[in-house]
N, C-alpha and C positions, 0 to 999 in steps of 0.2 A: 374169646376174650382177647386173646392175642390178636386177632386180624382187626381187631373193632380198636386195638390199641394203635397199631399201625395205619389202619385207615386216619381215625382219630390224628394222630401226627402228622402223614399227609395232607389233611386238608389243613391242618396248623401252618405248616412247610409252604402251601401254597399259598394260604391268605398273609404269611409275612414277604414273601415273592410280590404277589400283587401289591402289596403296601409298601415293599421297600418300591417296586418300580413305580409306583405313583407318588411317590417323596420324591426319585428321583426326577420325575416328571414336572412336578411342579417346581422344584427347585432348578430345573433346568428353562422353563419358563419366565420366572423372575427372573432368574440370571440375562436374558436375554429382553425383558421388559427393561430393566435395568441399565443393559448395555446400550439400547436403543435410546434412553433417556440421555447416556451419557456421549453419546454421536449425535443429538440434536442440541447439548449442550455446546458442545463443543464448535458444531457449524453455526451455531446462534456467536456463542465467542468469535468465533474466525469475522463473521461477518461485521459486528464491533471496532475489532480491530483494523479491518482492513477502512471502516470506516474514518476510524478516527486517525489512521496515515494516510489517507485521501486530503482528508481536510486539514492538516498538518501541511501536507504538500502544497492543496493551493493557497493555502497563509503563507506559505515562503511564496511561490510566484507573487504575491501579492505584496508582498515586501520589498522583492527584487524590484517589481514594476515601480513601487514607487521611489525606490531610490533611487533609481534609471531616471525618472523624471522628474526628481529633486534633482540629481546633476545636470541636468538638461535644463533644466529654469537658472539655476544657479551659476554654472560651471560654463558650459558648454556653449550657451544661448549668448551670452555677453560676451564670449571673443569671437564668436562668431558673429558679433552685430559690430564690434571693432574691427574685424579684417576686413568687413564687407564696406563698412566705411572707409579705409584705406583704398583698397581696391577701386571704389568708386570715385575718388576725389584724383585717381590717375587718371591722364589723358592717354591717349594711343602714341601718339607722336612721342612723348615722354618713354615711355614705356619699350617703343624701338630704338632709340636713342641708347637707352638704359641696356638693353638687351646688347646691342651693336659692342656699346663698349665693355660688357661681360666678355663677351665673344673673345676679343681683341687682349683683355688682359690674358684669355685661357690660353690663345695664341704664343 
């Protein structure tokens, strides 16, 4: 009666062993279903992000460019088509003349 008591407890002892290790087993399995869910989240976000400062970025070059070339129509373009006019309305002979007596006053 005693041994069949002990036997009896023994295989009690082992089948809560087997059952704690298969709790522990499957809870150790989620945990890592889980974790894996939460690193393809996460590389799904990165990728998002990195997305949306991509194109943040070239909205700003693209802004730049066009205010580069609003001043360039605006700004830049019109004294540049007055000097060249100046420039152009000089003769040479004028121009060494002009030079000579620079020269002469630096003298």
């Amino acid at each position: 009666r005693e041994e069949r008591y002990k036997e009896q407890t023994e295989r009690i002892k082992k089948d809560m062993e087997r059952r704690l290790q298969e709790a522990a087993h499957k809870r150790e399995q989620k945990f890592q279903e889980l974790y894996m869910q939460v690193l393809k989240e996460e590389a799904q976000f990165v990728r998002e992000v990195e997305k949306m400062v991509q194109k943040k970025e070239r909205m700003e070059e693209t802004k730049k460019l066009q205010v580069y070339e609003q001043w360039l129509k605006r700004v830049f373009d019109p004294i540049q088509a007055r000097i060249q006019e100046r420039v152009d309305s000089l003769h040479g002979t004028d121009l060494n003349a002009r030079k000579r007596e620079l020269f002469q006053d630096f003298l």
